[in-house]
C-alpha positions in Angstrom: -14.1 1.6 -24.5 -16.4 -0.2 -22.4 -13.8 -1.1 -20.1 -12.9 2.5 -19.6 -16.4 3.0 -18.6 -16.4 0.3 -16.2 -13.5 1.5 -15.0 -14.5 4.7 -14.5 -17.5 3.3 -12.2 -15.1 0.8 -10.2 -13.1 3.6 -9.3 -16.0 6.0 -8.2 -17.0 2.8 -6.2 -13.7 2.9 -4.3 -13.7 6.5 -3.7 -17.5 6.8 -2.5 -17.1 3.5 -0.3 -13.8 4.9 1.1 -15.9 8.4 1.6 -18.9 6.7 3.4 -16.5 4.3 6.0 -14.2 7.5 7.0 -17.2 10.0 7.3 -19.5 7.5 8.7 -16.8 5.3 10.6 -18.6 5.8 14.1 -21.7 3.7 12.7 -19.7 0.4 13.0 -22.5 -1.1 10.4 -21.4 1.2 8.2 -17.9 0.3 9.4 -18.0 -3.6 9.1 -19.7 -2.7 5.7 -17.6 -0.4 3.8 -14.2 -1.6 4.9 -13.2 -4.9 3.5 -15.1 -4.5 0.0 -12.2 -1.6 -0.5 -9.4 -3.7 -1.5 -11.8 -6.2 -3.4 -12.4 -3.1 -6.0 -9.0 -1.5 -6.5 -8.3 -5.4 -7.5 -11.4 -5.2 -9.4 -9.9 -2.6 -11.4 -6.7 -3.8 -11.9 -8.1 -7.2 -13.7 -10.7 -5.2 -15.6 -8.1 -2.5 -16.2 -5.5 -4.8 -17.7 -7.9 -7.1 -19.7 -8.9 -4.3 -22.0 -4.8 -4.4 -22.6 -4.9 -8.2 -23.2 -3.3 -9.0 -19.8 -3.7 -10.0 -16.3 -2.2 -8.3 -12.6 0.8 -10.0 -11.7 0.1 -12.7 -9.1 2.3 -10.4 -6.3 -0.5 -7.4 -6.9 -2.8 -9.6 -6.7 -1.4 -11.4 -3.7 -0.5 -7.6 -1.9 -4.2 -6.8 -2.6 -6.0 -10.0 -0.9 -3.6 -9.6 1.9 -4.4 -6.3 2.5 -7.9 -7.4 2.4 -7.4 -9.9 5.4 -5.6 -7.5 7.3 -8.4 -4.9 7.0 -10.6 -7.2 8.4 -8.8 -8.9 10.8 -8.3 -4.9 12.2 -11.4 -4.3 12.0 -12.4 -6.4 15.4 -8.6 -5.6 17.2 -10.1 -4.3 20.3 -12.0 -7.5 21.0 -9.0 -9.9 20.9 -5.1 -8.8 20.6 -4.9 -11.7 18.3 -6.9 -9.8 16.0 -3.9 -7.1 15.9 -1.3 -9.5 14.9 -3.2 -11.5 12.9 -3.7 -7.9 10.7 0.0 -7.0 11.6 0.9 -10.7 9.6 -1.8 -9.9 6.7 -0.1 -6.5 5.8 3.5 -8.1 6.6 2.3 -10.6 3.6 1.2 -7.3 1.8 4.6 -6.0 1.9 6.8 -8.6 0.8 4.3 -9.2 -2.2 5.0 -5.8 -2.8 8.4 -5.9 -2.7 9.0 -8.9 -4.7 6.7 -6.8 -7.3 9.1 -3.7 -7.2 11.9 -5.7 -7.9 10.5 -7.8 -10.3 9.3 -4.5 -12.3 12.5 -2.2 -11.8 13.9 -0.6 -14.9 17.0 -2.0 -16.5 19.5 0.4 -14.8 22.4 -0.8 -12.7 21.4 -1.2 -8.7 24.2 0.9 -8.1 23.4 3.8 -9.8 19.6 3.6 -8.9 21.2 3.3 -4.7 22.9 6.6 -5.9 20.0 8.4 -7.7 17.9 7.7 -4.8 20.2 7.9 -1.8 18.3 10.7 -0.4 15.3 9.5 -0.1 16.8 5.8 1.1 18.5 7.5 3.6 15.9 9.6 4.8 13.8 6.7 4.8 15.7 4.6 7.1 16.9 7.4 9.6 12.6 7.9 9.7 12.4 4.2 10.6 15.0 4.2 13.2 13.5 7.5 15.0 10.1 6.2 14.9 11.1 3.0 16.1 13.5 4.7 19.0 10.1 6.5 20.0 7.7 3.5 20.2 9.6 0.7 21.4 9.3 1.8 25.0 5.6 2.0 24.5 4.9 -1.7 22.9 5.6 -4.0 25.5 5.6 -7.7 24.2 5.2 -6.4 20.7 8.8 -4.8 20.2 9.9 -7.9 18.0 7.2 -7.8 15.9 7.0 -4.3 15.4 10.7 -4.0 14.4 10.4 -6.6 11.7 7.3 -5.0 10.7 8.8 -1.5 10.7 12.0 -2.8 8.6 9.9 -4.9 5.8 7.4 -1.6 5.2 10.5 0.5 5.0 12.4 -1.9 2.5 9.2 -2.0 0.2 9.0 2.1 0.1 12.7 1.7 -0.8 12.0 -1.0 -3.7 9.6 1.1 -4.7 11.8 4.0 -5.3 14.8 2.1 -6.5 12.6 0.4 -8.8 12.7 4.1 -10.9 15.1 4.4 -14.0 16.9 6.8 -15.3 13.3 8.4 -16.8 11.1 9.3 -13.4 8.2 8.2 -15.8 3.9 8.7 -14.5 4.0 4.7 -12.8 7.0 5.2 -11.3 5.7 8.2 -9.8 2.9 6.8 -8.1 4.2 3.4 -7.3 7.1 5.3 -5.4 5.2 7.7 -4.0 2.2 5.4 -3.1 4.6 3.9 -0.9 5.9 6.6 1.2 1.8 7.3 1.8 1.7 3.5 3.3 4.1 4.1 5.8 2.8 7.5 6.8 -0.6 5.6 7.0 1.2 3.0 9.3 3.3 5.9 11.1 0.0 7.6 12.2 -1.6 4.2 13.2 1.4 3.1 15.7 1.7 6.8 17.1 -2.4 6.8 17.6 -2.2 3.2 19.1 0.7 3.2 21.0 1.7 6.9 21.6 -1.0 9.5 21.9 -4.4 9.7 20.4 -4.6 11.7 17.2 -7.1 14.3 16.3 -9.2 12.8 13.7 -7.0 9.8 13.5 -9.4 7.9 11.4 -9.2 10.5 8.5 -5.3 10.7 8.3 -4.8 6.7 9.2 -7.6 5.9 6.1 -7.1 8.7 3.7 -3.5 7.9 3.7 -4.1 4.7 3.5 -6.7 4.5 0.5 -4.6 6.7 -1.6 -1.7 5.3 -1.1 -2.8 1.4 -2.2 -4.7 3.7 -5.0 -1.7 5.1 -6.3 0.2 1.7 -6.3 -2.1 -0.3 -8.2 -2.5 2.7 -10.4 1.1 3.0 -11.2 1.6 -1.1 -11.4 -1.3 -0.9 -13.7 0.4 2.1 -16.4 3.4 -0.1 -16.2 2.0 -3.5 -17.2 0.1 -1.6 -20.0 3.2 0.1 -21.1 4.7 -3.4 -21.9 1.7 -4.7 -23.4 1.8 -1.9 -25.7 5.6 -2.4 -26.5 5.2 -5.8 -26.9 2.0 -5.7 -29.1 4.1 -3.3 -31.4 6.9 -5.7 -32.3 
């Protein structure tokens, strides 16, 4: 019980400090403030979360999580240095794999084959996006095509791990882990149209909000999923 409290207030720590840097994002104390104590407290709540089930985050959460740390910060001084981009464009390339080495790891004990089949939609639609993003930006980019292509095709493989990771059940953590992901790359979608296409009306907002909830949802979802098996395996 008293993790569920503490819970309750690590979570209404995330939201309010994700409230206060996209509202006050133009203050850049406010900015340098908020920012990279985000990912800090959804891994918070994940440990705490899981302890009260006798457990720990997998290492590739955890990993995902710190990396998306870094690459908050390292974004958060881009415009002074380029190397500042790429060195937040490696952090949340980092983030990625960890992620998809944790989708795999935790997909349900169905056949690939049939998952590829379940899902083919949404893979589909997924790469055709990719490709017609890519087709649009590339001309735009300059020196950065290379890395933006790798880029593009690791954040679309770990949306698709994330959905072929789903059973034959769509159950709640499947839901959000799959669904997290698509938010990421519609995050990163609206960040490379803003950056290297056209400015965005209230880019912040979309880019951010987009952003939090989607890294909310898949911690959220990884955490329902490693209490599920502690459950399971405390009942045997």
């Amino acid at each position: 019980m008293k993790y569920d409290k503490l819970n309750r207030y690590i979570l209404i720590g995330y939201a309010l400090t994700g409230s206060l840097h996209i509202l006050l994002n133009e203050y850049e104390n406010v900015h340098h403030l908020t920012k990279p104590l985000l990912m800090p407290l959804l891994l918070l709540y994940a440990v705490m979360a899981l302890r009260a089930s006798g457990t720990t985050p997998p290492l590739a959460l955890v990993v995902a999580l710190l990396a998306s740390f870094l690459g908050d910060s390292f974004l958060m001084y881009e415009t002074q240095h380029p190397a500042y981009f790429m060195a937040g464009l490696g952090s949340f390339l980092l983030a990625h794999l960890a992620y998809i080495f944790l989708f795999i790891k935790t997909s349900e004990p169905v056949p690939l084959g049939m998952r590829i089949k379940k899902q083919l939609a949404i893979l589909g639609g997924l790469l055709v996006y990719a490709v017609g993003l890519l087709f649009v930006l590339l001309p735009k980019v300059g020196a950065l095509k290379l890395p933006l292509i790798v880029y593009a095709a690791v954040l679309s493989v770990m949306s698709m791990t994330a959905f072929l990771r789903v059973g034959e059940r769509f159950t709640a953590h499947g839901f959000l882990v799959a669904f997290g992901s698509l938010l990421f790359v519609i995050s990163d979608s609206l960040l490379a149209v803003n950056k290297f296409l056209t400015p965005l009306p209230y880019a912040h907002v979309w880019i951010m909000g987009t952003y939090l909830t989607a890294q909310y949802w898949i911690v959220r979802g990884v955490v329902l999923h490693e209490q599920e098996k502690s459950m399971l395996k405390n009942a045997k």
